[in-house]
C-alpha positions as CSV (number, residue, x, y, z in Angstrom):
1,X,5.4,-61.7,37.4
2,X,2.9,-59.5,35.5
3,X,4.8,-59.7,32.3
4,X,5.1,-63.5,32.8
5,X,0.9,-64.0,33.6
6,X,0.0,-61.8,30.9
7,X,2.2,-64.5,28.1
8,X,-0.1,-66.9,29.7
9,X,-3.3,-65.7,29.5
10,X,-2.0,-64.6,25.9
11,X,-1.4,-68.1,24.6
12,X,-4.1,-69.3,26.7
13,X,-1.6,-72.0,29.1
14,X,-3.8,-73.2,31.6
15,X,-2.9,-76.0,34.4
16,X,-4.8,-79.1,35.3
17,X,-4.4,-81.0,39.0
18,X,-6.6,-84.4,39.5
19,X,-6.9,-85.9,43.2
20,X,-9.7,-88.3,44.6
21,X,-11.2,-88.5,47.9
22,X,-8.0,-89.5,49.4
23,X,-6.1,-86.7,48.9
24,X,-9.0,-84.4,50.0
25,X,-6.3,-82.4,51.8
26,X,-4.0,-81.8,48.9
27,X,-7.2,-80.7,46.6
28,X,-7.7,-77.9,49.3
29,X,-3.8,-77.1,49.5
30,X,-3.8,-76.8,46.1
31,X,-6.7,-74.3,45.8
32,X,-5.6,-72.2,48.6
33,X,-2.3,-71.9,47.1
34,X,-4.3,-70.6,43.9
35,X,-6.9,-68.8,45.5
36,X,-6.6,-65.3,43.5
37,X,-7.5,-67.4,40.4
38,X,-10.5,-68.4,38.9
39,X,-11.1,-71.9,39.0
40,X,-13.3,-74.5,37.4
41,X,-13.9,-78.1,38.6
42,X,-15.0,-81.3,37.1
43,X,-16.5,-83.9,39.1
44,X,-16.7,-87.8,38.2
45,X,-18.8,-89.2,40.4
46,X,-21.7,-91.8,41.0
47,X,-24.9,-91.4,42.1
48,X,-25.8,-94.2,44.7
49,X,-29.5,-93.4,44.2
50,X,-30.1,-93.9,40.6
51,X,-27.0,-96.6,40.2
52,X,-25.8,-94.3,37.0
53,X,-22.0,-92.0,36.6
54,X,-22.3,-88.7,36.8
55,X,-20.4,-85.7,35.8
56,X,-20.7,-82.6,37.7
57,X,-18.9,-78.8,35.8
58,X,-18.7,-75.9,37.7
59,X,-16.7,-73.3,39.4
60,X,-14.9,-73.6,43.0
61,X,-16.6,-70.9,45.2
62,X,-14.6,-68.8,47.9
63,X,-15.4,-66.2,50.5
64,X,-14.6,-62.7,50.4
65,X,-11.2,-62.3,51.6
66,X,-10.3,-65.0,48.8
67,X,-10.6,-67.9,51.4
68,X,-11.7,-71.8,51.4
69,X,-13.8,-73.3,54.4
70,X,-12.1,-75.7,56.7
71,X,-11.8,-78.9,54.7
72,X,-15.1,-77.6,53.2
73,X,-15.3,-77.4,49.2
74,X,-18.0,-74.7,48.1
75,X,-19.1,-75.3,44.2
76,X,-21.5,-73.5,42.1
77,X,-22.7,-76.8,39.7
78,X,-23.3,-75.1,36.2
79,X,-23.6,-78.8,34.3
80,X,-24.8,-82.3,35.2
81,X,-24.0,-84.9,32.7
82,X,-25.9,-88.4,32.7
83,X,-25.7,-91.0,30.1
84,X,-24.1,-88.6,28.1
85,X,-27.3,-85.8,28.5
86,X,-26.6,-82.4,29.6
87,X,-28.5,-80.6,31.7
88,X,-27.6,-76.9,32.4
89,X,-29.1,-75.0,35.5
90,X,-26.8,-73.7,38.7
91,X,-27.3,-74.9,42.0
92,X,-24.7,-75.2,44.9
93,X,-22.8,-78.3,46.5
94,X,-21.0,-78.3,49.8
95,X,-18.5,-81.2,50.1
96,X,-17.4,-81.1,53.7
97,X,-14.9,-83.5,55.3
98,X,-15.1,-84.2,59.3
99,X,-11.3,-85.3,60.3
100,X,-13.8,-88.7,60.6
101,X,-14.5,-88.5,57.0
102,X,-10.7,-87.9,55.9
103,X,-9.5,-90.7,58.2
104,X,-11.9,-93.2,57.2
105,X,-11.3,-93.0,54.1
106,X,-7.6,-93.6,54.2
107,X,-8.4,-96.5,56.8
108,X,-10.7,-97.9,53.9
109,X,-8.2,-97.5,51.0
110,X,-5.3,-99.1,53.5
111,X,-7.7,-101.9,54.3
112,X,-7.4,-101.6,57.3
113,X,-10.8,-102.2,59.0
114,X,-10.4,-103.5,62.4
115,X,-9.3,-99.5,63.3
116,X,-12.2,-98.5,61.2
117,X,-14.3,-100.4,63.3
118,X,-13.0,-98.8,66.1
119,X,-13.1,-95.3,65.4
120,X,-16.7,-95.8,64.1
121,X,-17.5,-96.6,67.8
122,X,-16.3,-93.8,69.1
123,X,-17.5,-91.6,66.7
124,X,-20.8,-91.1,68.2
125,X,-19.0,-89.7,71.5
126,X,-17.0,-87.1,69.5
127,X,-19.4,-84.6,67.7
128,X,-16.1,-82.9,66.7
129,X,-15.5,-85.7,64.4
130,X,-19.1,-86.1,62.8
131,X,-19.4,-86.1,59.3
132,X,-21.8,-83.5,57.7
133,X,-21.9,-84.4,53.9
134,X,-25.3,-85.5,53.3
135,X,-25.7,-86.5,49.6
136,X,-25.8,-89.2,47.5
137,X,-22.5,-88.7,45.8
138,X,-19.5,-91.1,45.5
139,X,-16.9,-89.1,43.8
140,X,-14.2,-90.8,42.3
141,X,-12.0,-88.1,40.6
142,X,-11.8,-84.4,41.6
143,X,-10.4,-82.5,38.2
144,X,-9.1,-78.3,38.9
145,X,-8.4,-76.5,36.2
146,X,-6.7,-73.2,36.2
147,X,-6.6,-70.8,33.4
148,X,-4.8,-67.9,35.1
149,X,-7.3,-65.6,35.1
150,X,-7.7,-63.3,38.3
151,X,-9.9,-63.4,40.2
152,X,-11.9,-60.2,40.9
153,X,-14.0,-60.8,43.9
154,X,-17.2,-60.2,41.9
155,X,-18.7,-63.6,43.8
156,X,-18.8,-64.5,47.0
157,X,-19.9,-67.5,49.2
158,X,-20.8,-67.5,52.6
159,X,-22.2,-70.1,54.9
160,X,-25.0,-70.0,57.8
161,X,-22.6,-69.6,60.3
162,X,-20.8,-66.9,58.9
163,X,-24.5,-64.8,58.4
164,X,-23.7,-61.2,60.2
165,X,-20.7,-61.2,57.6
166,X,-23.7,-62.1,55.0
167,X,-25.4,-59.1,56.0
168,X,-22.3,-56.8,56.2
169,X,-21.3,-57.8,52.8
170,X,-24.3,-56.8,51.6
171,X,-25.1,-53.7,53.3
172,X,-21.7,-52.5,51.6
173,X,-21.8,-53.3,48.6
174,X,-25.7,-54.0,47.6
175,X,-26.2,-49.7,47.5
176,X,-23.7,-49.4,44.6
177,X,-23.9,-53.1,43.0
178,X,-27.2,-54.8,41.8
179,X,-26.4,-58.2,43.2
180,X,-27.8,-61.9,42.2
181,X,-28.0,-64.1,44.4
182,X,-28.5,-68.4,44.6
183,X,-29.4,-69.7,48.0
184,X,-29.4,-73.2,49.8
185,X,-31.8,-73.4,52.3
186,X,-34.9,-74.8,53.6
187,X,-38.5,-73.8,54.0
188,X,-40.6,-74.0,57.5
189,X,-43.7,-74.8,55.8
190,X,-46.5,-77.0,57.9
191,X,-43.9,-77.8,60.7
192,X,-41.5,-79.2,58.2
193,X,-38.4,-78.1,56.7
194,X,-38.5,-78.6,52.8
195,X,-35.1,-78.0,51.1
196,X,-35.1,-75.4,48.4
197,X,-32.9,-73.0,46.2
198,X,-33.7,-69.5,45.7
199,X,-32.7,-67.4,42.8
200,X,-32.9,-63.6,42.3
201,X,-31.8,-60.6,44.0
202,X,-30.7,-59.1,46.9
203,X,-30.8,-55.7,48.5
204,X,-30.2,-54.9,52.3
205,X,-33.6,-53.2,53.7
206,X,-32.3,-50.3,56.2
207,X,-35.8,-49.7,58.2
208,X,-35.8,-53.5,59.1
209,X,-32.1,-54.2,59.2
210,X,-32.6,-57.1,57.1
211,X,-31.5,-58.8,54.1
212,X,-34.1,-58.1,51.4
213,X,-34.6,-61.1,48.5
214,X,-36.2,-60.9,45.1
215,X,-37.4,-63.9,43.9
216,X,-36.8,-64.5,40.6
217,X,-37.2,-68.6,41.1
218,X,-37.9,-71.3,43.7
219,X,-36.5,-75.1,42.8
220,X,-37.3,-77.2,45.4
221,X,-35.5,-80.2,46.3
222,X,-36.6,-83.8,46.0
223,X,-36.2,-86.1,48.8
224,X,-35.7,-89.7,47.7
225,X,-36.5,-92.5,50.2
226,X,-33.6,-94.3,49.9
227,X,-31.3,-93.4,52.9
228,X,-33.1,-90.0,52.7
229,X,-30.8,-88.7,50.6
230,X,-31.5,-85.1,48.5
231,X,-30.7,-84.7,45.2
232,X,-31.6,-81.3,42.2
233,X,-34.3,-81.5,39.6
234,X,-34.4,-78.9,36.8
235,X,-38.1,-79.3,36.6
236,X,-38.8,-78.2,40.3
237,X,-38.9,-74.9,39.4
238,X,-42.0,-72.7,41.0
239,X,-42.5,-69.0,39.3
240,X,-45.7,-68.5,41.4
241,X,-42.8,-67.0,43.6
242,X,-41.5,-64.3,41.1
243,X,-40.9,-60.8,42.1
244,X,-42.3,-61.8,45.7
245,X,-39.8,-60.3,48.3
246,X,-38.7,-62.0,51.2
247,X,-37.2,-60.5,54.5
248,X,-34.0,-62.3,56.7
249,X,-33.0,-61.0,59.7
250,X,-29.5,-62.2,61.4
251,X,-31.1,-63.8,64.1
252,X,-33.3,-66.5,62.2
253,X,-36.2,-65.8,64.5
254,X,-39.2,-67.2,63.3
255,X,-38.2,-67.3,59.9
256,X,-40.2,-68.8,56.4
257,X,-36.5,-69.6,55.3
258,X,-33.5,-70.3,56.5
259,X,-30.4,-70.3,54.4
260,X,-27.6,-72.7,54.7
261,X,-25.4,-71.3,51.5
262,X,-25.8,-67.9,50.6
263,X,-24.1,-67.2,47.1
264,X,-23.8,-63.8,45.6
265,X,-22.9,-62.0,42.3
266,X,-22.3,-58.4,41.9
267,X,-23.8,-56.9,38.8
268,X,-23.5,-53.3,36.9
269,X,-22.5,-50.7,39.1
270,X,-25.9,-48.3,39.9
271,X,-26.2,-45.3,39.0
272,X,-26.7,-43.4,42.4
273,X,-29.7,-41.0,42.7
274,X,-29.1,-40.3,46.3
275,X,-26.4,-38.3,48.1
276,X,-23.7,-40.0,49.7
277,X,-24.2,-37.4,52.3
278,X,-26.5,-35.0,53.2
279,X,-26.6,-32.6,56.2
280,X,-30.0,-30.9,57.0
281,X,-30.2,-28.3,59.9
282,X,-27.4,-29.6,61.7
283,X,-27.2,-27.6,64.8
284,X,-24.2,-28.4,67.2
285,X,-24.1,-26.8,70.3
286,X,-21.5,-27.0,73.7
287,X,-23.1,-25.4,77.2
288,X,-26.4,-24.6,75.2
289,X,-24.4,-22.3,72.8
290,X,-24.4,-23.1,69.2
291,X,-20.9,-23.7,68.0
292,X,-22.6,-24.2,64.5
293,X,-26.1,-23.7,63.8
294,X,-28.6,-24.7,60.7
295,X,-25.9,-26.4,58.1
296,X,-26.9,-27.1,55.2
297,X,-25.1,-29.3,52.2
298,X,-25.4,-32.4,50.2
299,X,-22.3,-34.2,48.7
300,X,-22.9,-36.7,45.7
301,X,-20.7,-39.5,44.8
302,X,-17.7,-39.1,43.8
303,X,-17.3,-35.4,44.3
304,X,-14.1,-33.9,45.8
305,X,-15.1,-31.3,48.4
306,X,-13.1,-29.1,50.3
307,X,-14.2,-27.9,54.0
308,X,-12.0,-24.9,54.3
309,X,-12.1,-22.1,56.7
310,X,-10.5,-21.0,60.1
311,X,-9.4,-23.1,63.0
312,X,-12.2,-23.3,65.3
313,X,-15.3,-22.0,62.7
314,X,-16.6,-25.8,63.4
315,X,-15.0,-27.6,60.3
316,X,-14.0,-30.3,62.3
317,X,-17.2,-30.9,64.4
318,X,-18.7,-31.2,61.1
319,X,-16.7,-33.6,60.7
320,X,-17.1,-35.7,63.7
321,X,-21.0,-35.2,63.0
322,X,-20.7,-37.0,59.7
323,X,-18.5,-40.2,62.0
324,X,-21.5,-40.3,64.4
325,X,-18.6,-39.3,66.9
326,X,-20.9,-36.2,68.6
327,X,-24.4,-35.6,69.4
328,X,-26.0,-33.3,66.7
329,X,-29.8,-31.9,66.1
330,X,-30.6,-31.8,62.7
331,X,-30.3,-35.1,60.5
332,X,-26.6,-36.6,58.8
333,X,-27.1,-39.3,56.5
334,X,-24.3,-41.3,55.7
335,X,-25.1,-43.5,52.3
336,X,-28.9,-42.9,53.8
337,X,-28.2,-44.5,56.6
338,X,-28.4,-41.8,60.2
339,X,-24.6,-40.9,61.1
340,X,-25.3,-42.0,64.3
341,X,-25.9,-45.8,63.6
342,X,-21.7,-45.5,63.5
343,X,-21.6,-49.2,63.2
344,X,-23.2,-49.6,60.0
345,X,-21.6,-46.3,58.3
346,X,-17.9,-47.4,59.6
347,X,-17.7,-49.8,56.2
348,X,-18.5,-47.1,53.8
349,X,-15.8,-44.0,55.9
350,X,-11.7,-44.2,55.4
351,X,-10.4,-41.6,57.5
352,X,-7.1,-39.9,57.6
353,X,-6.4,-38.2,60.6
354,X,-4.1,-35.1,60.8
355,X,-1.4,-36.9,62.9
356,X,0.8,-39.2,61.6
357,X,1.7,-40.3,65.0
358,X,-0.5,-42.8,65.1
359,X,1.1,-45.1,62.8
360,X,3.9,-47.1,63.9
361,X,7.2,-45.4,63.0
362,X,9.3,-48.3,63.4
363,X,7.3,-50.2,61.2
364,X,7.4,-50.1,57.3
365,X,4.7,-49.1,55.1
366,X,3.6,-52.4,54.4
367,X,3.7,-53.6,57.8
368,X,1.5,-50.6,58.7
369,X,-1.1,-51.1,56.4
370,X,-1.4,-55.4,57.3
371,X,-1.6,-54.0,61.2
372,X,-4.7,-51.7,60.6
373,X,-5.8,-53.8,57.6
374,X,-6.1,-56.3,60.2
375,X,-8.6,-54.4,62.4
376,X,-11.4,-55.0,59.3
377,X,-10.8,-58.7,59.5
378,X,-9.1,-59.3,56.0
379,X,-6.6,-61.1,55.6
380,X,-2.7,-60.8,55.3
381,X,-2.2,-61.8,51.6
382,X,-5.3,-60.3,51.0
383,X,-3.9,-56.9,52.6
384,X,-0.5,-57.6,50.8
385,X,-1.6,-57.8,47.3
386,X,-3.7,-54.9,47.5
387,X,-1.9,-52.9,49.3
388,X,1.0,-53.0,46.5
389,X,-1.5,-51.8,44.2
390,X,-2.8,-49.1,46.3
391,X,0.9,-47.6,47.1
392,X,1.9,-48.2,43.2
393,X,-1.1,-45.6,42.7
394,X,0.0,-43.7,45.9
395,X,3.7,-43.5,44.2
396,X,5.5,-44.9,47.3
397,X,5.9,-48.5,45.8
398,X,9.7,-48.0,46.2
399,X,9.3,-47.5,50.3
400,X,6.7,-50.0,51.2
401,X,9.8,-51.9,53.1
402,X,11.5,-48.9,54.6
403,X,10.9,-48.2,57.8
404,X,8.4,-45.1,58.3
405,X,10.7,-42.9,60.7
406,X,12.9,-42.8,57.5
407,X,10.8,-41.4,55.1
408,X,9.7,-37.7,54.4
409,X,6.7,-36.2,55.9
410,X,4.8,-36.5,52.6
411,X,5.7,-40.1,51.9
412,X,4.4,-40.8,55.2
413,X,1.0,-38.7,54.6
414,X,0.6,-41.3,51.8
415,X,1.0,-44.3,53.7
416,X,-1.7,-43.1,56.2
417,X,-3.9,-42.4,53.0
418,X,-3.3,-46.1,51.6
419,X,-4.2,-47.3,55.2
420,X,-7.4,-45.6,55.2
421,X,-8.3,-47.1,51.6
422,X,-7.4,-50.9,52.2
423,X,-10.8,-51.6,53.1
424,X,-12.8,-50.4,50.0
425,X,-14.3,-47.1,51.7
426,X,-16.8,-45.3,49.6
427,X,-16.1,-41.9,50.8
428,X,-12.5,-40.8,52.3
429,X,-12.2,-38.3,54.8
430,X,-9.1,-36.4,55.3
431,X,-8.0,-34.0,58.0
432,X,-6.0,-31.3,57.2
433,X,-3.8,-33.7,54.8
434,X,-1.1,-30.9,53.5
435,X,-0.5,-29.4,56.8
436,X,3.3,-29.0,57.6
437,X,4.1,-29.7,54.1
438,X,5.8,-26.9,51.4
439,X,3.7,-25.7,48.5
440,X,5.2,-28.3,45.7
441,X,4.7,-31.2,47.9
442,X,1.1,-30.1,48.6
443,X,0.7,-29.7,45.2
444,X,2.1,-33.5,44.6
445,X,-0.1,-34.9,47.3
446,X,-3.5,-32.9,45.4
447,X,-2.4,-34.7,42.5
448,X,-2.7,-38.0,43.9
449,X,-5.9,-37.3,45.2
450,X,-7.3,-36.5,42.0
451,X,-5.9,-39.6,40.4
452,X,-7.5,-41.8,43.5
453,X,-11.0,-39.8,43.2
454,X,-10.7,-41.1,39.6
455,X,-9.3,-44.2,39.7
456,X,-11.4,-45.8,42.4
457,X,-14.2,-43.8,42.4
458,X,-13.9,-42.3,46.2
459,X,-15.7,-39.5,47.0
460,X,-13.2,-37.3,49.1
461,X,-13.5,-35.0,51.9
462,X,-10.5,-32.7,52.3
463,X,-10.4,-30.3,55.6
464,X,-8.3,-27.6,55.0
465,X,-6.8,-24.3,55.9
466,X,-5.2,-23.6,53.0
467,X,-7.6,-21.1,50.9
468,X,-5.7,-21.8,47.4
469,X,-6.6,-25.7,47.7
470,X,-9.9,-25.0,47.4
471,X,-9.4,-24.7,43.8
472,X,-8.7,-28.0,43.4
473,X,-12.5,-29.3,44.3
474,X,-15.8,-29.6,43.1
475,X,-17.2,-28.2,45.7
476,X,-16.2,-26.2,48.9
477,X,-18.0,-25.4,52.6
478,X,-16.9,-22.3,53.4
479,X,-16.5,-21.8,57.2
480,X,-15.7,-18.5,59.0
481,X,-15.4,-17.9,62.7
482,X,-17.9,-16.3,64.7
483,X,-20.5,-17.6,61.9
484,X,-19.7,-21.4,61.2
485,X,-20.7,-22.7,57.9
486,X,-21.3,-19.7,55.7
487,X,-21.0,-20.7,51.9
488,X,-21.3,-24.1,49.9
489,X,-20.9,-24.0,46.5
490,X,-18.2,-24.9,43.5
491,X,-15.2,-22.2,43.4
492,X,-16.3,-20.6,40.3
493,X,-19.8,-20.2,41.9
494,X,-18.0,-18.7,45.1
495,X,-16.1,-16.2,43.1
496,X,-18.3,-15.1,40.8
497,X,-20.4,-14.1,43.9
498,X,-18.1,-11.2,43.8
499,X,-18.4,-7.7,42.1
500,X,-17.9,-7.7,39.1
501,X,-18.7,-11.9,38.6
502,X,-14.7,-12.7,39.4
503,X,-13.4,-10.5,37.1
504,X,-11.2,-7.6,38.4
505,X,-9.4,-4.7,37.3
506,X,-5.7,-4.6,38.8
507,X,-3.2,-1.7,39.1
508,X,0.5,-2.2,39.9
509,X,2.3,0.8,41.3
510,X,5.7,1.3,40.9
511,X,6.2,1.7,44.8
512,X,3.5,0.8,47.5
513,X,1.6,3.6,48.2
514,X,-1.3,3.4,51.1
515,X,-2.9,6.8,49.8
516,X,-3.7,4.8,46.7
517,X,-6.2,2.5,48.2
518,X,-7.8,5.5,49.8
519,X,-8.1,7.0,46.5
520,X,-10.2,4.2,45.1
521,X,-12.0,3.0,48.4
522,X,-13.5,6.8,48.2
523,X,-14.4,6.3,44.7
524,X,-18.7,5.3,44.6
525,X,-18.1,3.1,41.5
526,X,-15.6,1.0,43.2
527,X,-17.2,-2.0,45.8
528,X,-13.7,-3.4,47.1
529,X,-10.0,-2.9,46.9
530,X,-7.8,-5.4,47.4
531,X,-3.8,-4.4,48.2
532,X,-1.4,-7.3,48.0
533,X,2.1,-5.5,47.7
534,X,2.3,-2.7,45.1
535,X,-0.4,-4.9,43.1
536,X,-4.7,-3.1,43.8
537,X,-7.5,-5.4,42.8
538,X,-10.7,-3.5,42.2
539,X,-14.0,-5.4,42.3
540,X,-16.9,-3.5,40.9
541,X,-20.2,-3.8,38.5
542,X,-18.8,-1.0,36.1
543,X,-17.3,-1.5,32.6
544,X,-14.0,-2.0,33.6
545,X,-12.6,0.4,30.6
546,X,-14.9,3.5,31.6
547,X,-13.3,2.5,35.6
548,X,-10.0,2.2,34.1
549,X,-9.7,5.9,32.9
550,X,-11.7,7.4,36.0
551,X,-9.0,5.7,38.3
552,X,-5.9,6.7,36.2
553,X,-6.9,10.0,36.5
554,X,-7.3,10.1,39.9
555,X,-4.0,8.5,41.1
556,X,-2.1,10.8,38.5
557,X,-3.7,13.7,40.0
558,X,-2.9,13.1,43.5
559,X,1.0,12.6,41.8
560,X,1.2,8.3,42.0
561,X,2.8,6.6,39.4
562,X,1.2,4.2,37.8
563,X,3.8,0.7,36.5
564,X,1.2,-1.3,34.8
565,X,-2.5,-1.8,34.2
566,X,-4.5,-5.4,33.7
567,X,-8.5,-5.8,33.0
568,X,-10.2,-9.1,33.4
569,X,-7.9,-10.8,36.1
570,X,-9.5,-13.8,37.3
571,X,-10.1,-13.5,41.1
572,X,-8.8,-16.5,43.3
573,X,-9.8,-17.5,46.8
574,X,-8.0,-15.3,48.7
575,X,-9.5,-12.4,47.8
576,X,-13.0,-14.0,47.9
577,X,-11.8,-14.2,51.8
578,X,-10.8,-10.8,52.1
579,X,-13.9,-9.9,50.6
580,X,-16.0,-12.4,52.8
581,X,-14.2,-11.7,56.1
582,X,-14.3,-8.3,55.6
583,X,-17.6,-7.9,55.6
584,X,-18.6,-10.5,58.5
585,X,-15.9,-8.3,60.8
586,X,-18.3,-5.1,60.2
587,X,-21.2,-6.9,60.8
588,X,-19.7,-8.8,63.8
589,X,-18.8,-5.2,64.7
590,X,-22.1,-3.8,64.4
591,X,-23.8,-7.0,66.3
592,X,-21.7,-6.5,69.0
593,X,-22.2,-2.3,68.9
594,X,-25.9,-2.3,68.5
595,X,-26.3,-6.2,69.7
596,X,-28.3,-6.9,66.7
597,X,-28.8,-10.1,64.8
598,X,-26.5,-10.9,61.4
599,X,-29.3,-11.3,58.5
């Protein structure tokens, strides 16, 4: 199917589809059959007002799961045509059919008016079957055409009824996209409502919880007296308004204007000068004792950070801080916004929890995914199409149709990954995602994460108690129990901490020998030792050659043989445990001993 759309847009086939009013019904069947396309409509119409034809170009608008109002057809008018004269400005047109509208019009072009004249009647006592075009349009010919190209969401159209999904949409995507925006409305103004479209910008203003406009322009529309119809000039365009901001709240309480069509268009992507998160003095405590206490860290976008540690040093309270899921001193921001206005963070947060019991293990991948994808109010073919996508990236394409209880534990860590993604998070928190799994499969599932961090530009939160995976972040919270968050800082920072700025000195003996380590502990040049097997890593601020000789000696004296001798080995994150724990133990020792307070 890809191979066969890309020889179309190649040779530039496109497909054309005419209807009139009559087959209203088919125009929108054939549009919603089409809907991940792009496409542009001509209208031929006539405008009762003026007694002249009129051609209206534009482009069909949709919503932003990909979807058409009821027997409602949204348009963004790019080009009016009159007597031949082209005039080029954008402004929006709602054609909605009532199942009155759709029926009279049959009735008409059946001639058959005696039922006409009956339904007309009893239109007035059905309010279900009111029309609600109001313009001064006849159309005669509704021309689609469709050039295959895909549509990418960028635009979206939404209508007063659907305004809290306005708001959402906006509060998502307006902190990472500068967005345009042309509304249909009206203006209260001297206890009258004066139709008008608004041009500029939008942002969504977090203090007020409101929608925040712009103005770039104002074009007001005319009323004509005839039938009291409305109709677009170019010329009724008022800059006094430009740069003026204007407030909407969801409510429409005592609002300047009210919006019936809210159009928007995201923009270049902004580059972000905030954190996506940042944690200030967060103290967390459980019977008035601090479980952690004064955490301190700031994650920018698109950053992969680890939060490694022990079980129970507080990683995953941390956690549940940053969800708004526990009460907290201190201050979480989420995107700016407090951590514990969950509601308004939930949009922005994919979460992958540890257990992969919660998914449904009789049903397949792809049934998975629509179930939860479900929960965010998107749609099935909406789910379906990106969710292919997501586990082509995910590199379980092949089992999207197998059942889950038949796949391996890592393909099934991947499918609770894509769940977590079908949304569009902005930041993807996952909970201890290479648990249970063996050391190639963890290094297969890091991999992936890496390619999703860089593909779709999730910034990813990784809890972990595997010390070596911290290697594979930008950044790592260190916790440690007893003290809670203790280090955060990238893994070369965190290792050059160390004596000697991570560079060791390592003797391997030819047979373990625990008299060897005492030998080099003893030593006052030497800061830490570090036994794995027959292998001794020294730590210390000496020239390692000068070190090298002293501890040769020294072993050779007290009759150990010596199999081989390395300078410069890079340190790795286990020892910068050993090191870490080692000395938290003593002081924890000495606290406890002396009850005194860790400094």
């Amino acid at each position: 199917m890809e191979e066969l759309l890309d020889i179309v847009q190649a040779e530039k086939i496109h497909e054309e589809a005419y209807f009139t009013d009559l087959q209203f019904e088919d125009l929108m069947d054939w549009l919603k059959e089409r809907r991940f396309y792009k496409i542009k409509i001509k209208i031929d119409a006539y405008d009762t007002i003026n007694d002249l034809p009129i051609i209206l170009k534009g482009k069909v608008l949709k919503t932003e799961d990909y979807k058409y109002y009821e027997r409602t057809l949204l348009i963004l008018i790019q080009e009016i045509i009159v007597n031949q004269t082209s005039s080029k400005f954008s402004y929006l047109l709602k054609i909605k059919k009532s199942t009155y509208d759709l029926m009279r019009t049959k009735l008409i072009y059946w001639n058959l008016e005696p039922v006409l004249n009956i339904l007309t009647i009893f239109k007035r006592f059905l309010p279900s079957l009111r029309t609600k075009i109001t313009n001064n349009l006849k159309i005669t010919e509704y021309k689609l055409i469709n050039e295959f190209t895909a549509d990418k969401g960028k635009d979206v159209v939404f209508l007063k009824k659907d305004l809290q999904e306005a708001f959402d949409y906006i509060n998502k995507n307006s902190r990472d996209y500068k967005i345009k925006t042309i509304t249909d409305g009206y203006l209260k103004y001297n206890n009258q409502n004066r139709p008008m479209i608004l041009e500029g910008f939008v942002n969504y203003n977090d203090e007020e919880d409101k929608i925040e406009f712009i103005i770039k322009s104002v074009r007001f529309k005319i009323k004509k007296s005839k039938e009291n119809t409305i109709i677009v000039q170019k010329t009724s365009t008022y800059h006094k308004y430009r740069k003026q901001k204007l407030l909407l709240s969801k409510e429409l309480l005592d609002e300047t204007f009210v919006p019936e069509i809210l159009y928007f268009i995201s923009g270049k992507k902004k580059e972000r000068t905030q954190n996506v998160i940042t944690i200030e003095n967060l103290t967390i405590s459980f019977d008035n004792q601090p479980v952690i206490k004064d955490v301190n860290f700031s994650i920018k976008e698109g950053e992969i950070v680890g939060i490694i540690g022990e079980s129970g040093a507080g990683k995953t309270i941390t956690i549940k801080a940053i969800l708004g899921q526990i009460e907290y001193e201190g201050s979480v921001k989420v995107l700016d916004i407090n951590a514990n206005k969950t509601n308004k963070i939930a949009p922005f947060i994919g979460y992958v929890p540890q257990e992969i019991a919660l998914m449904y293990s009789d049903f397949t991948p792809m049934e998975n995914i629509i179930h939860f994808g479900r929960q965010y109010g998107l749609d099935e073919e909406f789910i379906s199409r990106k969710a292919k996508n997501i586990l082509k990236d995910l590199q379980i394409s092949e089992v999207r149709n197998i059942p889950l209880e038949n796949l391996s534990g890592g393909q099934k860590k991947r499918v609770s990954v894509a769940i977590s993604m079908i949304h569009d998070p902005k930041i993807l928190i996952l909970d201890e995602p290479t648990s249970g799994l063996d050391p190639m499969m963890r290094f297969e599932l890091w991999k992936i994460f890496d390619r999703i961090n860089r593909k779709y530009g999730i910034t990813l939160i990784v809890i972990s108690h595997y010390l070596d995976e911290i290697e594979y972040c930008d950044k790592a919270a260190i916790y440690l129990k007893g003290i809670g968050m203790y280090d955060f800082d990238t893994p070369i920072s965190l290792k050059t901490s160390l004596p000697g700025e991570g560079k060791s000195l390592e003797f391997t003996l030819e047979k373990i020998d625990l008299d060897a380590v005492k030998i080099i502990e003893n030593m006052e040049e030497v800061k830490e030792v570090i036994q794995r097997g027959k292998r001794i890593r020294i730590l210390s601020d000496r020239k390692q050659n000068d070190l090298k000789s002293k501890i040769t000696q020294n072993l050779k004296d007290a009759g150990i043989k010596i199999a081989e001798i390395h300078e410069n080995v890079v340190v790795d994150m286990v020892d910068y445990f050993t090191v870490k724990t080692r000395k938290i133990d003593s002081l924890l020792y000495i606290k406890k001993e002396k009850n005194c307070k860790i400094k």
